[in-house]
Every structure is written in C-alpha cells, then in structure tokens.
C-alpha positions in Angstrom: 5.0 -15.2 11.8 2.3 -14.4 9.8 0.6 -17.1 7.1 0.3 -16.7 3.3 -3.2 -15.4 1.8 -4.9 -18.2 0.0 -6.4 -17.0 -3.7 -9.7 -16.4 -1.6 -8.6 -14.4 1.1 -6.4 -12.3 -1.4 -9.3 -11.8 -3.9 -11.8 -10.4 -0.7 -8.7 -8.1 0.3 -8.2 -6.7 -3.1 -12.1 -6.3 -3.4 -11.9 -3.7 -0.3 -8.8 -2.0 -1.5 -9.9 0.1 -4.4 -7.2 0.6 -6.9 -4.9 -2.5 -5.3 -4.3 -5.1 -7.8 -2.0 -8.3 -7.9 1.8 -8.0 -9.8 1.7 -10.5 -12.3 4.8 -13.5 -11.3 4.9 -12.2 -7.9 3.2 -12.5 -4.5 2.5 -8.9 -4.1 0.0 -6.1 -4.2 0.6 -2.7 -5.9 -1.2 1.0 -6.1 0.3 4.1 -7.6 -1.1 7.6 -5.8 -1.0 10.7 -7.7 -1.5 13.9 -5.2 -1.5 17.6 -5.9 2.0 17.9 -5.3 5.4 16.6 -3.9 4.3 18.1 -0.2 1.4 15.8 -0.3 3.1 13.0 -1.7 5.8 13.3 0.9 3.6 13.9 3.9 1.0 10.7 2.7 4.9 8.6 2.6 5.7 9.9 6.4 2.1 9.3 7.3 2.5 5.6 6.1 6.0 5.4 7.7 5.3 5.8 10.6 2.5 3.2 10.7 5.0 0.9 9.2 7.8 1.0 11.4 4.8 0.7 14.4 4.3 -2.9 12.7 7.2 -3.6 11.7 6.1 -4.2 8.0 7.8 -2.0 5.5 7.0 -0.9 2.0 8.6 -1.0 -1.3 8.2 2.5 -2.8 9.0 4.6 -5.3 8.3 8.4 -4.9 9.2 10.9 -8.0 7.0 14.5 -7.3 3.4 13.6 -6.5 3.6 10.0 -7.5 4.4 7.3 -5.1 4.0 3.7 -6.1 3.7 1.1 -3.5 4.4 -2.8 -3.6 3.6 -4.7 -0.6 4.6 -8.4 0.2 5.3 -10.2 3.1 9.3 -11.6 2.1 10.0 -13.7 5.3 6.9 -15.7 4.3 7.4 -15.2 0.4 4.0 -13.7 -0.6 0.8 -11.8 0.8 0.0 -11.6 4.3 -2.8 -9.9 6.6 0.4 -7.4 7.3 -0.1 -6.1 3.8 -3.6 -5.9 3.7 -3.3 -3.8 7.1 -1.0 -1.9 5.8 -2.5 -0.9 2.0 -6.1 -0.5 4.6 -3.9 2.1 6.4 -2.4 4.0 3.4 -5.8 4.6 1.6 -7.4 6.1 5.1 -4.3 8.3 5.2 -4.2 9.1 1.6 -7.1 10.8 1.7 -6.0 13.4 4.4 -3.0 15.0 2.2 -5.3 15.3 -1.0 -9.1 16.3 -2.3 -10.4 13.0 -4.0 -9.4 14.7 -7.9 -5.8 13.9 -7.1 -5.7 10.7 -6.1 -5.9 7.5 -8.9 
C-alpha cells in the first residue's frame, strides 16, 4: 500500500507536472489535454491505459472529441499518492507523441 503525499511532497509533484493542479475539497490532481483530433485523443487514452493497468493504478477520465480530462487519486488510501504522480509523469511523456506542442493545453 502506498502512503498519502504530505502538502510538501504534493507541492514538488505539481511543480514538475506542468498544467497539473490540486481539485479544490478533494485529494486529487487534474489536467485537461486538448489534441488535434479524436484519433489523437484516443490513441494518448490507450497509450495511458496500458501503463495503468501495468500498475494497477487507474484513472478517472472523461474523453469527448479531442479533450480528455484526467483526475488522479489514490481511493484505497483516500488522497494523493507517488502512484499518481507516476502516472500524470507518464501521461505528459506520452502526450506529447500523439500531438505537435499547439494542441496540447
């Protein structure tokens, strides 16, 4: 089982994930990706699958055409863990290889 982040460990994550911020009232982390098109979108969301299912950490997502918001959170240990910050490292590396840098926010 992982351990929560303490308010200085999640403030140095969120300064190395650009664009990741906190969700106000809740112990999670959220980033919305905006790519070209839905085939980018969708191949970025496989991308990240598979990483998740590899560590058995899963995202919440929301995909509608090239927009897919995340929200990551560790539930079995109610708030943020370094299996979040590993993930949300992963998803901006793999974001970049289904876009050019004008399509992603």
């Amino acid at each position: 089982m992982r351990n929560k982040l303490n308010e200085e460990q999640k403030k140095d994550a969120l300064n190395k994930l650009p664009g990741w911020s906190l969700v106000l009232n809740k112990e999670s982390i959220t980033k919305t990706y905006i790519f070209k098109d839905f085939n980018q979108a969708f191949g970025f969301m496989c991308h990240s699958a598979l990483k998740a299912e590899t560590i058995n950490h899963h995202p919440e997502w929301l995909n509608v055409w090239n927009r897919v918001e995340i929200t990551l959170s560790t539930h079995d240990v109610g708030g943020l863990t370094t299996l979040d910050v590993e993930l949300a490292s992963f998803m901006e590396t793999t974001a970049q290889l289904y876009t050019d840098d004008e399509y992603v926010d």
